[in-house]
VOTORMAR-307660 format. One record per atom (N, C-alpha, C): x, y, z. Coordinates in pm, whole numbers, plus 50000, padded with zeros to 5 digits. Layout:
REM VOTORMAR-307660
XYZ;...
END
This chain:
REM VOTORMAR-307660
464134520154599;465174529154651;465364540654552;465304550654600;465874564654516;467164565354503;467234576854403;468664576654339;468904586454465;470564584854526;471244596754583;471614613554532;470994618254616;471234636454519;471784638354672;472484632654761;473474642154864;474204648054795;474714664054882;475944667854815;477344661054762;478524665054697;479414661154659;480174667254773;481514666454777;482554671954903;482814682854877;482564690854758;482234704554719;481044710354776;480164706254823;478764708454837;478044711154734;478374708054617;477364709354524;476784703554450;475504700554418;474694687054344;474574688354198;475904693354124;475614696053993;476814685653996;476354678853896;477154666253840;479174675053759;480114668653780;481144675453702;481144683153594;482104688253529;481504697053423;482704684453305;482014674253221;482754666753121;483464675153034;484954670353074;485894674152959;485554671052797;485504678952664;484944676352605;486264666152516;486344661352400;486964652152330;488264661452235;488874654452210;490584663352151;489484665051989;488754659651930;488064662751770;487234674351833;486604672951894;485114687251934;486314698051932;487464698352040;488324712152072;489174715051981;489504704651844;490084708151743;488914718351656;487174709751682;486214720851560;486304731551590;486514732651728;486414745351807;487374757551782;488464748551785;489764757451750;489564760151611;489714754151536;489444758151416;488324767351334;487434765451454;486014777451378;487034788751450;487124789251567;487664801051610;488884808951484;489374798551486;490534805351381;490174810751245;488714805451196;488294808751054;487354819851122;486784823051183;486024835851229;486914845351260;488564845451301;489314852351334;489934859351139;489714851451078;490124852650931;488734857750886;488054856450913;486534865850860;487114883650870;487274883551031;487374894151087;488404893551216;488984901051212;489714902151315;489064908551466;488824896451558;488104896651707;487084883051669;486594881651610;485064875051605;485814862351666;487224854151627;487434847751720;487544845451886;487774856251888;488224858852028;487004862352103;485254866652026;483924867552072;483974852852093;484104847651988;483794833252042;484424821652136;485504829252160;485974824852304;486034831352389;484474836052404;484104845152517;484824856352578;485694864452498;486644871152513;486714883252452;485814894752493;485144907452418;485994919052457;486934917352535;488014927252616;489274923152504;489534917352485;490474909052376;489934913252255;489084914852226;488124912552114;488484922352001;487934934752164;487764946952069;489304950152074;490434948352147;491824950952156;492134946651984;492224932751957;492694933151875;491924935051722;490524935551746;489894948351629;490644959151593;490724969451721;491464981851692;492494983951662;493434967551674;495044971251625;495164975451504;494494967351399;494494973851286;494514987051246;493214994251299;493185004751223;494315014051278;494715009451446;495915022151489;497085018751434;497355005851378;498185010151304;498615014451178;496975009251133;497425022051005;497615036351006;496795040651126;497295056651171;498055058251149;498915051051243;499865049851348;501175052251191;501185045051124;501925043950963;501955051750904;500265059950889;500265074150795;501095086150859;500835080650997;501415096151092;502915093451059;503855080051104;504965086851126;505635084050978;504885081850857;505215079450694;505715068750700;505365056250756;506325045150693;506175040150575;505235044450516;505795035050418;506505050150286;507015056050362;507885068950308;509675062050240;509625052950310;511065045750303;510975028850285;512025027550211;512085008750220;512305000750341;513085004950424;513115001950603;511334999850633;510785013850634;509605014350699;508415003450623;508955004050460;507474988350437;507784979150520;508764978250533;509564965250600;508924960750699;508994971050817;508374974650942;506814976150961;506654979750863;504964978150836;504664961650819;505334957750724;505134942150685;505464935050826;505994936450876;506594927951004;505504928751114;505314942651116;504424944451235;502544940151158;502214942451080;500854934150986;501274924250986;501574917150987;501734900650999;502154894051105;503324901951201;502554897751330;501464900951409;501104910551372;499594910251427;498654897051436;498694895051251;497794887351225;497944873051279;498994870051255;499874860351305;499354854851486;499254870551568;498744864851672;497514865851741;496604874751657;495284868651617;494514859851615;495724849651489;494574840251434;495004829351563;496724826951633;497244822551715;496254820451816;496214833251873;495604834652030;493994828351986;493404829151915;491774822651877;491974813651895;492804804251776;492934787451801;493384783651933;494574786451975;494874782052108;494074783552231;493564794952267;492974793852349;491234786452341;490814784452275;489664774852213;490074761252219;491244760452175;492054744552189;491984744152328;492564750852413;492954747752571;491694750552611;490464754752583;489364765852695;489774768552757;490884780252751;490754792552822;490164801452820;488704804352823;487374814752793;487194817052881;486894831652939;486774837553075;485554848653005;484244844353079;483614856253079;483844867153143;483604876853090;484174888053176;482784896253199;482534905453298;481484907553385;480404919153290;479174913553308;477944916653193;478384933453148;478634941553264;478904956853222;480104957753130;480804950553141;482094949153045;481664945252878;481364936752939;480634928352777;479794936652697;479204939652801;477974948052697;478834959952617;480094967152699;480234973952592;481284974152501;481944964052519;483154960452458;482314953952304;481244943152330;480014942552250;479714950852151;479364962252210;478654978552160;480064984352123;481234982952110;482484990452087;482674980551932;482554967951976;483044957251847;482164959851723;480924957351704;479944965851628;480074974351571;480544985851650;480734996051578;481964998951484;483284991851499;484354989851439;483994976551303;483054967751331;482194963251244;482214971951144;481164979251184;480674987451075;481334997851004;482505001651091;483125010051039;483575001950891;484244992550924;485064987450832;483804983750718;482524981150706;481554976450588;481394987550529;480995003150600;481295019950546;482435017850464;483685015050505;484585017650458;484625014650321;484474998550343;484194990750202;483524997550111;482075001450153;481065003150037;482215018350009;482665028350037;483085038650011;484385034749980;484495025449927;486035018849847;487445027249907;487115029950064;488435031150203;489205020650165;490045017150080;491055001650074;492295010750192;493195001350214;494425006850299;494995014850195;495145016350081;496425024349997;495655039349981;494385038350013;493535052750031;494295058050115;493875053450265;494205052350388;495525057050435;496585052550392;497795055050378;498305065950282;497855063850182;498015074050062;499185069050006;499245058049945;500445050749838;499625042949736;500655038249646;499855029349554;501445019949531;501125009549469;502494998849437;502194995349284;502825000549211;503134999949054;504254988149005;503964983848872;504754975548818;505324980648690;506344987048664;506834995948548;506934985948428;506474988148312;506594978648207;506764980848044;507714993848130;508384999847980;509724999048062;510455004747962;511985007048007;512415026747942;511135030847968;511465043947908;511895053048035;511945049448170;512935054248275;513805052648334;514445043748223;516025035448265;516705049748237;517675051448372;518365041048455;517755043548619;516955053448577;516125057048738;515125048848786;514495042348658;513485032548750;513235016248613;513585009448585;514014999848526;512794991148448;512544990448370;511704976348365;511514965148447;510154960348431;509804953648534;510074952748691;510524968848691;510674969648877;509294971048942;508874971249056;508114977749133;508494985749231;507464997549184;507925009149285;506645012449372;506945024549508;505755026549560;505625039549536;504785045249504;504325057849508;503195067149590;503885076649640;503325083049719;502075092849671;500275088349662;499575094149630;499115106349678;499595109249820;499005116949820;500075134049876;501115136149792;502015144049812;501325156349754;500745153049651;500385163549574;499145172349615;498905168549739;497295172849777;498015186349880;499175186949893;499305194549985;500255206749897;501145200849806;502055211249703;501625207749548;502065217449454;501745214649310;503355204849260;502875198849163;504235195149094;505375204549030;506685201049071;507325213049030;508515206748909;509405214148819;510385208648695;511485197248819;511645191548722;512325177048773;511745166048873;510565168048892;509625161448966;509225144348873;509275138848952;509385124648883;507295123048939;506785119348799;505545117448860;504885106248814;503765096348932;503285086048821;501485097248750;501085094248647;499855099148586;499305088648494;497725090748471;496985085248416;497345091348284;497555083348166;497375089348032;496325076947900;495815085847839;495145082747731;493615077347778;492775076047654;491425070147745;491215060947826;492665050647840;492615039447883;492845042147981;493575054748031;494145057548206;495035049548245;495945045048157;497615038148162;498035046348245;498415039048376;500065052248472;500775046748407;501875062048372;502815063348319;503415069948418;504645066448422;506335073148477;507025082048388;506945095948417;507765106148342;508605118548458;509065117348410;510045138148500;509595147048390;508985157648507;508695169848488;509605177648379;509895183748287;511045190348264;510065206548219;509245208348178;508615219548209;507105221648283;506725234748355;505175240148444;504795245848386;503515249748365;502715259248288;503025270548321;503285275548176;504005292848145;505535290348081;506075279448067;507335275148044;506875280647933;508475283347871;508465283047747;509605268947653;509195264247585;509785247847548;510425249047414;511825246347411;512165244547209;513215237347245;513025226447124;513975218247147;514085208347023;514375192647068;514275183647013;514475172647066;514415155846979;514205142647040;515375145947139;516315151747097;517595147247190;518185157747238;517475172847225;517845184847320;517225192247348;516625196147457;515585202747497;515805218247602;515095229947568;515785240947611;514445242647712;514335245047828;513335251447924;513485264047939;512365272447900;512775283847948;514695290247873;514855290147775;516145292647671;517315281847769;516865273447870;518225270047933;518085251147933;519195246947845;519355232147813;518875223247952;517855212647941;517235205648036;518065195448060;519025190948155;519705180048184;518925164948157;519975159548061;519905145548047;520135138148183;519605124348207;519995120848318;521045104648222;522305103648228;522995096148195;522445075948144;522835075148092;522115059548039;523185050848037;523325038148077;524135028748128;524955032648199;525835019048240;526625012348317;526085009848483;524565009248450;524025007948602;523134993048583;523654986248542;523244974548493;521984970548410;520754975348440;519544974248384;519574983648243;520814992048208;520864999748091;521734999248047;522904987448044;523884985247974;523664985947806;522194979547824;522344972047685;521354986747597;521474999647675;520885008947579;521935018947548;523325017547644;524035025547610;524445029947513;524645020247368;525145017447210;524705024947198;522585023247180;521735026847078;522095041247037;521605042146906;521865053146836;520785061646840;521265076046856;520485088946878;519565084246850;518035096446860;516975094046777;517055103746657;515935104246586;515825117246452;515775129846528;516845139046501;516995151446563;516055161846527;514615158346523;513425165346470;513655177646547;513255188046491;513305202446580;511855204446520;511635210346675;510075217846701;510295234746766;509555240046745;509425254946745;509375257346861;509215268946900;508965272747067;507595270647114;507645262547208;505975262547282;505555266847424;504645273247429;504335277247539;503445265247654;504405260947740;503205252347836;502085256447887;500865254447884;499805260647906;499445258448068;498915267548127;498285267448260;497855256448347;497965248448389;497555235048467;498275225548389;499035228148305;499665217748199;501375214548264;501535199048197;503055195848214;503455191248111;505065196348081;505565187247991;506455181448015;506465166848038;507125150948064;508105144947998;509375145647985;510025134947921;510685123248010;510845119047967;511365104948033;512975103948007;513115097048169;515215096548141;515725094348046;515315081047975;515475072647866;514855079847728;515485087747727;515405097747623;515115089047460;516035083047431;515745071047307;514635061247299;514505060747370;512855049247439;512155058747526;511795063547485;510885071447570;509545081647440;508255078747496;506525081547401;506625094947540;506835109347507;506525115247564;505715133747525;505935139047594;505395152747557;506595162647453;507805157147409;508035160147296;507475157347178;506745149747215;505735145547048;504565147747040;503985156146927;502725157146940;501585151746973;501825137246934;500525129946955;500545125347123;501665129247200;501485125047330;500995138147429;501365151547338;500975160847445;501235162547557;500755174447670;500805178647767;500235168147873;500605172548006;499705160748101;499575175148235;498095171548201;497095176348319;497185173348424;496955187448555;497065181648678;496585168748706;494955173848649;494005166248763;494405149848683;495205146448589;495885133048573;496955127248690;497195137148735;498935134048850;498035120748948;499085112748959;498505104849076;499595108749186;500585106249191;501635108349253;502865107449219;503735108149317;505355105849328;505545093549375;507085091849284;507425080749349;508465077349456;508165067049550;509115068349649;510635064349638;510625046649588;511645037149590;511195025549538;512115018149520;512015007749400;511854992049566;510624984449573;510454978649658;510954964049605;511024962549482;511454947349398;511704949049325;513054945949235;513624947549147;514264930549065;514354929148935;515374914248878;516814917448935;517194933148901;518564935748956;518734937049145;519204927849199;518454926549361;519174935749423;520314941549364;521094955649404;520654965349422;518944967149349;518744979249337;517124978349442;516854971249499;515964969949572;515914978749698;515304986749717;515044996849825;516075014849766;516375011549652;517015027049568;515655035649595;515965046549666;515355055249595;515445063849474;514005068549437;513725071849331;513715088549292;515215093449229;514805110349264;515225113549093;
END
């Protein structure tokens, strides 16, 4: 006797399709979710899902646009909002991979689709490996950088051990001008340092540790304690009232002192000199973490 191959009440002679086991749809889920952490989509390729794929490829980069255009990270609100919205992203990313791999919910979607959602994913691929080799990080991208201050020579405006963000790329569009708070590379080592502007090239400079004339007109101190992080410099005693002659700031040149006038290695002293444009990295925005938790999201002027 032969085996029966009549149809089924479906009419069709293909045997059921076996549910696979809760361990296989856990490997499953789980590669999905570590290919989704490779790259953002490759999970969602692998749950046959290339319309999805390339969707949430591209969230990324629009929203970093999307960030540079309307400046968020210009304000402490807006990291905020940046942080919230990057992490839920990712958040439902890596989500939607595992789960739907857990459940098989995989829907091919029709060969003309695929192919170029395929041919779209690839290319956002590659964008991002360009990017890499051409060291594109997001703080390029954006044009900020996140510093950890580790002097106290800009108390009471920006504190020890705060972190601030600074805006790299302000300066590409205007020059630095007097009272301009800037971060710069100094010495061979390319230490950023935090100083205010107090003279531009062509100034004329005479002064001393503890009074300084711009241009014949006294450069405002910016006040020291009772803002908590500078209580304990308020006491200290003057520095040596060294007097230096009149100097002329030279052409592309700045001269920097720091709030913290008593603690403060700056361009009143010879061995620290002038600071060169092409040193400026940027401005700073606001203080994103602070020990004093009062002062977290201050801006920085």
């Amino acid at each position: 006797m032969t085996e029966d191959s009549s149809p089924n009440l479906t009419g069709s002679t293909r045997a059921p399709k076996k549910t696979p086991g809760p361990w296989r749809r856990l490997g499953e889920a789980t590669l999905a979710l570590l290919l989704s952490l490779l790259f953002p989509g490759l999970g969602q390729i692998f749950n046959h899902q290339p319309l999805k794929a390339l969707a949430v490829a591209a969230a990324g980069p629009l929203l970093l646009l999307l960030s540079r255009t309307l400046e968020l990270l210009h304000s402490f609100p807006g990291l905020i909002t940046f942080l919230v919205l990057g992490m839920g992203l990712e958040f439902f990313v890596l989500g939607d991979a595992f789960w739907m791999a857990w459940k098989e919910k995989r829907k091919e979607s029709p060969l003309r689709h695929r192919a170029v959602t395929l041919v779209s994913f690839i290319v956002l691929i590659s964008f991002y490996v360009i990017a890499s080799f051409n060291h594109l990080s997001i703080d390029r991208i954006l044009q900020f950088g996140a510093f950890r201050l580790r002097a106290r020579s800009m108390a009471p405006t920006v504190c020890e051990d705060e972190r601030i963000i600074v805006d790299t790329g302000v300066f590409t569009k205007k020059n630095p001008q007097r009272g301009d708070i800037v971060a710069f590379l100094y010495g061979p080592e390319r230490i950023t340092y935090l100083k205010r502007i107090a003279a531009i090239g062509g100034d004329l400079v005479q002064g001393s540790d503890t009074t300084l004339y711009v241009n014949g007109k006294p450069f405002p101190r910016v006040p020291v304690g009772g803002t908590g992080c500078t209580d304990e410099f308020a006491a200290d005693s003057e520095a040596d009232n060294n007097q230096s002659g009149p100097t002329r700031v030279p052409q592309g040149m700045f001269f920097v002192v720091g709030d913290n006038w008593n603690h403060s290695w700056d361009s009143r002293y010879p061995g620290f000199g002038f600071v060169s444009r092409d040193r400026i990295r940027g401005k700073p925005l606001f203080i994103y973490w602070s020990p004093y938790h009062s002062r977290i999201g201050k801006k920085i002027e």
